[in-house]
N, C-alpha and C positions, 0 to 999 in steps of 0.2 A: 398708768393706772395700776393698781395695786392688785395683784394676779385674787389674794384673799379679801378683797375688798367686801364678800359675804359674808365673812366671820366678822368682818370691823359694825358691820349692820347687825348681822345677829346679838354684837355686846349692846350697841345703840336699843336694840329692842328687850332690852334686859335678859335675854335667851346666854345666859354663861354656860349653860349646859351642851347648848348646840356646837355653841361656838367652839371650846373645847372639843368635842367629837370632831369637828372640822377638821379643825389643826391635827387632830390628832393621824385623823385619814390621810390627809393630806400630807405631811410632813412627818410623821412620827419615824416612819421607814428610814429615813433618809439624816435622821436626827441619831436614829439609833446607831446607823451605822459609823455616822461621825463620832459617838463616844465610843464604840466598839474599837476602830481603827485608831484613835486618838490616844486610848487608856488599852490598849489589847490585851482586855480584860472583858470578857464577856458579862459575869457575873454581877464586876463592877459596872460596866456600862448601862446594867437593868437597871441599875440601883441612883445612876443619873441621869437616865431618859426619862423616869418617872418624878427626879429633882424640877428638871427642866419641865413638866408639865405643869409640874401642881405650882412651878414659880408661875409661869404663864399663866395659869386661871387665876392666881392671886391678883397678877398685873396686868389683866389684860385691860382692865377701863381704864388702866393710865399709859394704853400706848398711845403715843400723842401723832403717829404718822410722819415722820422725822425719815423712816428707812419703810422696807415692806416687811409687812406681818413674819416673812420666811426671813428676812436677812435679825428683824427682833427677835428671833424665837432663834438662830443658829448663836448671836451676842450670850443669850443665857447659858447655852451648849455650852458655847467653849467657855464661859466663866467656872459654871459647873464642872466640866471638864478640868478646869486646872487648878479648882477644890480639891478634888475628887484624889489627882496625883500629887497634890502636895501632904495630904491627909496619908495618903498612901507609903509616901518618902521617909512619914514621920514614923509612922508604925512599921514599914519595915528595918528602920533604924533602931528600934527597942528590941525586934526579932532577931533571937541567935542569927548568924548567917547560914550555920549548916542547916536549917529548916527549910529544905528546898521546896515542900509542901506548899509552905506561905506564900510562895510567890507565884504570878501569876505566869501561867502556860506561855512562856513565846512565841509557840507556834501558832499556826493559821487557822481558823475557824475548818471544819472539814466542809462547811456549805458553800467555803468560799470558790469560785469554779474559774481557776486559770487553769489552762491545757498544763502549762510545764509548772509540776511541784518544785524543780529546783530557781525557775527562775521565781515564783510566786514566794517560795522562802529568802531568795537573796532581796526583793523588794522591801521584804519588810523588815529585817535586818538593816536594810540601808537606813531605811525610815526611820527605824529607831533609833539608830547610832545618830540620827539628827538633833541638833539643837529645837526645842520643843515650837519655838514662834516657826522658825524654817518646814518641819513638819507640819502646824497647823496652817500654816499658807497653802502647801502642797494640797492637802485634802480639802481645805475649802475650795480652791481652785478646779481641782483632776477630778476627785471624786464627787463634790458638791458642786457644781459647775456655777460656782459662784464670781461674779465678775470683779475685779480687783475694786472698784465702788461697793460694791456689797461688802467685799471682805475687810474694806476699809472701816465701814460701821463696826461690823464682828468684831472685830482686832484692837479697835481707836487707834488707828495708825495711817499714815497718809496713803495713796493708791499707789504711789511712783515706789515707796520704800515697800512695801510689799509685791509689787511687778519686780522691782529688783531683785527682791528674795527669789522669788520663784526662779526668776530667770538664771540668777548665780546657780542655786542649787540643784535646777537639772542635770548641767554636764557633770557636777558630782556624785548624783544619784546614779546618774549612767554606767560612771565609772568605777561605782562601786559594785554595782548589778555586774557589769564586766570582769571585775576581778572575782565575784563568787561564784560566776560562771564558769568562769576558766576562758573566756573568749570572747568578741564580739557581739554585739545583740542583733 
């Protein structure tokens, strides 16, 4: 059963305001962090957590229950999500390169709270130097503890080729965290 099965009732009872609030309670946090992490762009990521809200109130009387309300609402995220860096690709390709202004901070949110700053900078370094499906697997997975069936809706991708990803890309992740370290984890 469908953990938001009360917001699916709330659209049924024409209540799109509730419903909304729902989601948003529920899921917004965890939405947001995914465009944060995804696009490590803070600025940007407001600018598509509130994409992926207003697509969701547009569509929510046509979700048909095919997946759960969290795995439909994470399918928008990362669509959004990969508007959002391709929009981004384009406009920093009209942008001088010396404009280091334009681009966005590499570094880590300060809220973000791992004990070690240098292994918490080589993660994300790693992450980025990934290919963008490889990194959207990882955080749907790690960080949204989403089951490779969920991430299979998210993605339109099979469960097994996605299990694969992940599974390839750890010991690479590892060993890249390793070499910015300078040693073992």
């Amino acid at each position: 059963m469908d953990p938001d099965s009360d917001v699916v009732a709330l659209v049924a009872n024409g209540d799109m305001t509730g419903a909304l609030r729902r989601l948003m309670q529920r899921h917004g946090t965890a939405v947001y962090r995914y465009c944060r992490e995804a696009l490590r762009d803070a600025t940007l990521a407001d600018d598509v957590h509130q994409q992926v809200f207003v697509e969701a109130h547009r569509d929510l009387r046509k979700f048909n229950g095919r997946s759960t309300v969290r795995t439909w609402l994470f399918a928008i995220a990362r669509h959004r999500v990969l508007d959002a860096a391709k929009a981004r690709r384009r406009a920093q390709a009209h942008v001088d390169t010396g404009d280091a202004a334009a681009a966005p901070d590499p570094r880590p949110l300060p809220s973000d709270a791992i004990d070690d700053a240098r292994l918490r900078d080589a993660l994300f370094a790693c992450l980025e130097a990934l290919h963008e499906q490889v990194r959207t697997a990882l955080l749907l997975r790690f960080q949204q503890g989403f089951t490779f069936e969920e991430m299979a809706v998210v993605c339109r991708e099979r469960p097994g080729t996605l299990q694969a990803r992940v599974t390839r890309a750890l010991p690479i992740v590892r060993a890249c965290i390793e070499n910015r370290i300078g040693g073992p984890l």
